[in-house]
N, C-alpha and C positions, 0 to 999 in steps of 0.2 A: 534492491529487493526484487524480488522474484516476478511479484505482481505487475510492478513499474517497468520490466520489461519486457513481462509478455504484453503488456499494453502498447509498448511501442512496436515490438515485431511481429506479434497476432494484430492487434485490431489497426495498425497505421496511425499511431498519436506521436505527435512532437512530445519531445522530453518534458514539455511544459504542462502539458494534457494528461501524459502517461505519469505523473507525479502527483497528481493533484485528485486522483479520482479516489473514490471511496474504499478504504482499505478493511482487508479481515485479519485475524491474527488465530489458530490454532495451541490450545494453550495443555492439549492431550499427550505431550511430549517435555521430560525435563528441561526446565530452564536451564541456562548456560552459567548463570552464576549460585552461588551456595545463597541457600541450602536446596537448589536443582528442584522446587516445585514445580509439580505437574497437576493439572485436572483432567482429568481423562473425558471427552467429550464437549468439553467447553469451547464456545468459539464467540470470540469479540469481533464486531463488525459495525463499520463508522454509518452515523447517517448519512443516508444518497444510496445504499442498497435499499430495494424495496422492501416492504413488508411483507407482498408475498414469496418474496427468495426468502426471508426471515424463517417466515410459519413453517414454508417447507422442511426447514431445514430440520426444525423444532419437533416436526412431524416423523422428520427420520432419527429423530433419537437424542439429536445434538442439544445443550444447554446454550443455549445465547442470549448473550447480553449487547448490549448497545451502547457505543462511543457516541459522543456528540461527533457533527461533521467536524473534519481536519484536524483532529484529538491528537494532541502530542503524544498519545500510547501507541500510537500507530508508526511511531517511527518515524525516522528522518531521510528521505534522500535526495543528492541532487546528481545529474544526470546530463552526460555531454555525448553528441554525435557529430560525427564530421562526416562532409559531404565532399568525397573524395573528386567526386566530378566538377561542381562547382567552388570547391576550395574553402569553403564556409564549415562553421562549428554554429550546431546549437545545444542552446542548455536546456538545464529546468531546475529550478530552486522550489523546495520543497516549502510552502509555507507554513508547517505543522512546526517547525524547528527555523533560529536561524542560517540565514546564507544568502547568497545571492548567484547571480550571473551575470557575469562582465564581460564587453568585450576588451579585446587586447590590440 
């Protein structure tokens, strides 16, 4: 997901951090599967965004609604980097979904 890696190459989070933080979803665009609903202006967002990023948003027009935190509507991802220098992989297991990270 898009969010999960700008969190690791915008703000400097381990895969672990950058999957785990509080997710939005954009629901103004056809779904991918039939029958392709869309709500135009709708936006779901997990708790751990504040309330005042909420209101703001509310204020510029948007309909929002609110996931409980780590809401399995938020999607699943898990996320691997390697550290070419030191020879090392880390992961991140998304806890919204199963999975894990293992070493090998």
């Amino acid at each position: 997901m898009t969010q999960a890696l700008s969190n690791i190459l915008r703000w400097g989070m381990n895969p672990q951090e950058a999957v785990e933080q509080p997710r939005f979803a954009s629901y103004s665009f056809p779904s991918s599967t039939f029958p392709n609903k869309y709500e135009p202006g709708k936006l779901r967002i997990e708790a751990g965004v504040s309330d005042e990023t909420v209101e703001e948003l509310r204020r510029r027009g948007h309909d929002v609604d609110r996931w409980p935190r780590l809401s399995w509507s938020a999607g699943g991802v898990c996320a691997v980097l390697r550290d070419a220098e030191r020879g090392v992989f880390f992961g991140g297991a998304d806890p919204r979904r199963e999975g894990c990270v293992t070493a090998l």
